[in-house]
Structure formats: structure tokens, C-alpha cells
Phi, psi and omega in degrees: 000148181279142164328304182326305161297297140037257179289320164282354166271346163299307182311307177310300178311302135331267139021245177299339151306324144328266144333316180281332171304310129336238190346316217276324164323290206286359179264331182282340174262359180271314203311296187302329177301311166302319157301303193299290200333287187316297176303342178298293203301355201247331166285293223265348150292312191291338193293321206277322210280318191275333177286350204229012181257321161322309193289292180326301161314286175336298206266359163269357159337170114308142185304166182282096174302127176300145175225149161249123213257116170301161179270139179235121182262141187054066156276118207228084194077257172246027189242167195199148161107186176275154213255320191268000167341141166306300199270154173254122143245129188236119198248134165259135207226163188225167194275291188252043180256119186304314182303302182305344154264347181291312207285315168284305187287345168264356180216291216324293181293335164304291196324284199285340160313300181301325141327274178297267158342321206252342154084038172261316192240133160250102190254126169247155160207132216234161212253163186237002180054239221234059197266307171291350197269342164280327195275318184243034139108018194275178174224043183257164187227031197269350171277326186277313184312293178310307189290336188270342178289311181299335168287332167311290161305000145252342158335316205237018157090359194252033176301280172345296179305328175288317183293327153295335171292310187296294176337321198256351171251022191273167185204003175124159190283175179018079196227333184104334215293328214221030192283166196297318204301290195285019173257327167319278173344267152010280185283334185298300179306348166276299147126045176276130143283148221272320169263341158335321222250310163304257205341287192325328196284296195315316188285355177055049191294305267215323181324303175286355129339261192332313170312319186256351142284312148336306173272328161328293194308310184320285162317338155279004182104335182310105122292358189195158163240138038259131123309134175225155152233144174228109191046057144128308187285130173297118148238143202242129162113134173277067139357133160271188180354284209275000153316325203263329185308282184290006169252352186265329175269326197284330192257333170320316192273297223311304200275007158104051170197000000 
């Protein structure tokens, strides 16, 4: 064969390595291009599956029962009582946790008549952020969502009220109860101004609140809700009265009073 032929059977050859190199680019750029697709549409599934089955709960819900919001004296945000109180009770508490509405609608208010009122107990009550939808495996955010609303709604002088409102609207854990349309509901029946209250939300005002309330519970020992620490001491559990009675008379003598 001639130097010429030669050269012109390299060039084919060159040529067509080329070209197969080429092919071989653009079959390796439809495959990826097909995998991110596929994960786009398999994220943009899961996304529409969580919104309209959320949406679905919500909207099998019952309307937002109306509350007339008990008085909490000297209520100062999520705090109540005298500041200079003897006894501290600091309570961790979750939106959709059932002991923690058992715990507000049966005891919570003995304390303060007995208690509270009387400038013996200083009550905080502080947030555990999405601590059941983690205890029992959901991937909902409706715990988190109520507490940072309730912090929002002392912006504006209502925290209790809002905690009590939610409390008297829980319907069940991962339910929906606390989905945004009803804690908007919640405060419109509170008589919030409503873009204060959208702002405060949207913007996630509250988040690191929430966070530091968390870990704070953590650091005290909160494994479960309701939680109290009182003047220090862990106590676990919606407890009745006269439980709370004798760790509350126990931390009074403990402080000299």
C-alpha cells in the first residue's frame, strides 16, 4: 500500500474513532440526562403526595372550635406569675403531643389558681419543636410549625391563648390539626392581626427559638412530653394535680417559704 493510502486509511480511522467517541458523549449525556429527569419527577412526586395528602387531612378536619381564652395572670410572652416567685416551673411541651393536651386541659389551671396567682410559681412553657413526628417516625412538621406560630402570637400579646386554642383544636398526631390554613384560622379566631401574623410565620421568625428550646429540653434531661423542670428538678409526665402539688410544696420548703 502507498504512503498516500496510508494516510488516507489513518484519516478513516481517526475519522471514525471520532465519530464513535462523539456517539458514545452524547449517549452518556441522554443516559444522565434521563436519570436527573427521573429523580426530578420521583422528588416532584413525593413533593405533590405530601401536599394534597396534607391538604386532604386538613380538609377532613372539623371547623376550628372557638375558645373563650382563660386569664393568665401577669402574662408576659410564654411566661406567667411573678419573675420573683420562689418556685420556677418550666414547662416542655409538643402541639401534638396527647399527654400535653391532657396536661393543659386537666391540671395546668389548678397549678395556676393555686400557684400562679397566689406569686408562689413562675411559669414558662417552652417548646420540644417537632419531638412527636420524630418519636413516632412521621416526616410532618406540624409541631414545629404550631410553636414557632405561637411565638409569633406573642408578638402580639396572645401566646396563652394561642396554646390554648391549638390544644382545644388538636384532633391526633400527624392529622393535619396544625396544618398552616388552620393555625391562620387559630389566630383570625384570636383576633391577630393577620399580616403581622403571616409575616412573623413566613419569614420563620421563630425558628431558632424553637431550636433553643429544644436543646435546652435536651439538657435538662426531656426524654418525653410534657416535661416540667421545677426549680431544677425533672418531672416527666401529665401528672395529676396532686402530684405537681407535692413537688411544688417540696420545692417551696426546699426555698425557704
Amino acid at each position: 500500500m502507498s504512503t498516500k493510502q496510508n494516510r488516507v486509511s489513518a484519516t478513516k480511522k481517526q475519522a471514525a474513532r471520532e465519530e464513535r467517541i462523539k456517539r458514545e458523549r452524547r449517549e452518556r449525556g441522554r443516559l444522565i440526562l434521563f436519570i436527573v429527569g427521573g429523580v426530578v419527577l420521583i422528588v416532584l412526586g413525593i413533593v405533590a403526595l405530601n401536599y394534597f395528602t396534607n391538604k386532604s387531612k386538613a380538609s377532613s378536619l372539623p371547623a376550628i372550635v372557638q375558645i373563650t381564652p382563660k386569664a393568665r395572670p401577669e402574662a408576659d410572652r410564654n411566661n406567667m406569675g411573678d419573675p420573683n416567685a420562689k418556685v420556677k416551673i418550666v414547662e416542655y411541651s409538643d402541639f401534638q403531643c396527647p399527654y400535653c393536651k391532657e396536661f393543659a386541659d386537666n391540671t395546668l389551671q389548678s397549678i395556676i389558681d393555686a400557684y400562679v396567682t397566689t406569686g408562689k410559681v413562675y411559669y414558662t412553657s417552652r417548646s420540644m419543636g417537632n419531638f412527636v413526628s420524630q418519636n413516632i417516625g412521621g416526616t410532618g412538621t406540624e409541631s414545629r410549625d404550631a410553636a414557632e406560630a405561637s411565638y409569633c402570637a406573642a408578638d402580639q400579646g396572645k401566646y396563652w391563648e394561642f396554646s390554648e386554642a391549638a390544644f382545644a383544636n388538636w384532633q391526633g398526631e400527624e392529622v393535619g390539626s396544625f396544618s398552616p390554613a388552620r393555625l391562620k384560622a387559630i389566630a383570625e379566631m384570636l383576633g391577630l392581626d393577620m399580616n403581622k401574623f403571616n409575616s412573623c410565620v413566613s419569614a420563620n421568625t421563630y425558628q431558632k427559638q424553637v431550636d433553643q428550646d429544644f436543646a435546652d429540653g435536651r439538657a435538662a434531661g426531656v426524654t418525653g412530653t410534657p416535661s416540667f423542670v421545677i426549680n431544677g428538678k425533672l418531672v416527666t409526665g401529665a401528672l395529676p394535680f396532686s402530684q405537681f402539688q407535692t413537688e411544688i410544696e417540696a420545692a417551696l420548703q426546699s426555698a425557704g417559704n
